[in-house]
N, C-alpha and C positions, 0 to 999 in steps of 0.2 A: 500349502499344508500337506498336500497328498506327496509330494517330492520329499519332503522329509521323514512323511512313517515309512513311505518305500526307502528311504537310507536307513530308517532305524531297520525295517526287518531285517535287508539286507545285511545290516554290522551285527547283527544277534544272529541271523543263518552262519555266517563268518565265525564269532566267538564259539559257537557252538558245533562247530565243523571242527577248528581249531581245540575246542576240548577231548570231542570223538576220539582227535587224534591223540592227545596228550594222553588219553584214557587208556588208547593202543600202546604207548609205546611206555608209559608206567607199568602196567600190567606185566611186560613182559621185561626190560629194565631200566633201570631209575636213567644210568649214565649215555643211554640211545638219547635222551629228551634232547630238542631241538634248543638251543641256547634263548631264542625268543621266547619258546612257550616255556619252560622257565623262569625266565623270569617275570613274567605274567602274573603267574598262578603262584609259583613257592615262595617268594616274598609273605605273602598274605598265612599259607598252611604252614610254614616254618617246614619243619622236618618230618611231615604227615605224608602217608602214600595214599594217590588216587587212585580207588579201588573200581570206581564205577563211575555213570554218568551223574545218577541222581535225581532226586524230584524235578528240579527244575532246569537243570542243562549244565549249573553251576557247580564250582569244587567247595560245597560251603557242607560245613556236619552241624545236622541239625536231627533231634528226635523226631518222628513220625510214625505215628501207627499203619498209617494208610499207604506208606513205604518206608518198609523197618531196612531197606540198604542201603546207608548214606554213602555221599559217592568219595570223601575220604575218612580215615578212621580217626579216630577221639585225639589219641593220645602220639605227641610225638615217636619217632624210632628212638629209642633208649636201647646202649648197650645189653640190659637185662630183656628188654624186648626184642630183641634182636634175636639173641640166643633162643629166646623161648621160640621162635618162628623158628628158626633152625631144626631145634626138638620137633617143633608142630609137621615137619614134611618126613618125618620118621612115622614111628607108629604111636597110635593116639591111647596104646592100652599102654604104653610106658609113662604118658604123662601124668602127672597128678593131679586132683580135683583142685587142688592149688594154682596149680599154672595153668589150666583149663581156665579158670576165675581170670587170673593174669592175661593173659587172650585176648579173652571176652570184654575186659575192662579197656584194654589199650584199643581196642576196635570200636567200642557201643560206650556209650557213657550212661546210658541205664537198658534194663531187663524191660521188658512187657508187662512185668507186674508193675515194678518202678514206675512208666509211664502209667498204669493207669492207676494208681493208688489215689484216694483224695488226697487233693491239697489244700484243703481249708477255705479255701478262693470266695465258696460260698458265704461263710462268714461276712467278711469286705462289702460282698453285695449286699447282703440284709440290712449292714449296719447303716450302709447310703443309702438302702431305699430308705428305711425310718429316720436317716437323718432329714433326707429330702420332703417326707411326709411331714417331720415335725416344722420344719422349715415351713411350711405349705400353712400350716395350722398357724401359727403362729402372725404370718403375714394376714389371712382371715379374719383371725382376733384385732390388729391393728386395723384392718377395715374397717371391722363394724364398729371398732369402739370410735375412729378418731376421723376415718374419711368417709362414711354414709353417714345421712343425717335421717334423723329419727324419722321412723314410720307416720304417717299422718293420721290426722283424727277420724277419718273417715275409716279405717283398718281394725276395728274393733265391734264386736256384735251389739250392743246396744244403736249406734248410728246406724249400721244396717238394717236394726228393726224398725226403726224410725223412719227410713229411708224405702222398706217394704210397705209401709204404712200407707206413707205418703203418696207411693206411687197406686196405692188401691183404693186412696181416698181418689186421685185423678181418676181414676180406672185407667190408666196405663197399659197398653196390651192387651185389650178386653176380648180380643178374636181368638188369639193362638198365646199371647204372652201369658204373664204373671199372673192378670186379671182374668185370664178366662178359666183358671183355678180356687176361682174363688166364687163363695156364694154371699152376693151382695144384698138378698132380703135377709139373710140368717146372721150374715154376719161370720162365717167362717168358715174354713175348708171345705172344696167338693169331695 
């Protein structure tokens, strides 16, 4: 067992060495990449550039608050994308709030507001908890109607007074219990 997590570490130190590099040699350009790590990784990102490492060592994009720089961007290289990157290494006061938008969307596939706006999710939950409740109820009502069987005779206060009676006619407990509450020339409570 311990030979095999040392092969796993070892093949994820490997993949992740192996991304490090992919990560060096995209950054800098596309057509350097090693023909193996190639085809590794872009099968899977299609026409996406790896911009960084990433939460987790992998080229996968995914939102995250807790690391808003995923390690490839959203949107595949599109000729209109392309150009705008072009524009983007010029100066940024000639671009427009428009292609700034254009950007922003081919890289991130939502804003910080976007990720954190509700999503209703709550809803779903309330309605399984109360389904599960009523669920719950419903199995208790079948209990008590069809699999417990009725309370016994002795469950009801008349039998009980009968049954305190009884035990002070014995005197029952006459030192510390029931009976030594009781006053037996009078005839009732001390």
């Amino acid at each position: 067992m311990a030979l095999s997590r040392l092969a796993l570490v070892r093949q994820v130190a490997k993949n992740q060495a192996a991304l490090g590099q992919l990560v060096r040699l995209s950054s800098s350009s596309s057509d350097t990449l090693p023909t193996t790590l190639r085809d590794k990784y872009y099968p899977k990102l299609g026409n996406r550039d790896i911009v960084g490492y990433g939460w987790n060592g992998y080229p996968t994009y995914i939102d995250r608050q807790e690391f808003p720089c995923p390690p490839v961007r959203f949107r595949e290289n599109t000729p209109e994308v392309m150009a705008l990157r072009a524009k983007e290494k010029g100066d940024w006061n000639k671009l427009t709030l428009e292609d700034k938008r254009a950007l922003y969307r081919a890289s991130f596939a939502q804003t910080f507001a976007e990720m954190n706006a509700p999503t209703g999710e709550w809803k779903s939950i309330v309605a399984m908890t109360l389904l599960g409740l009523s669920f719950t109820l419903w199995i208790l009502l079948y209990c008590r109607r069809f699999v417990l069987q009725p309370l016994p005779r002795t469950i009801n206060d008349e039998w009980q007074e009968k049954q305190l009676e009884l035990m002070l006619k014995q005197r029952q407990n006459a030192v510390i219990g029931v009976g030594s509450k009781w006053d037996y020339e009078n005839n009732r409570w001390k």
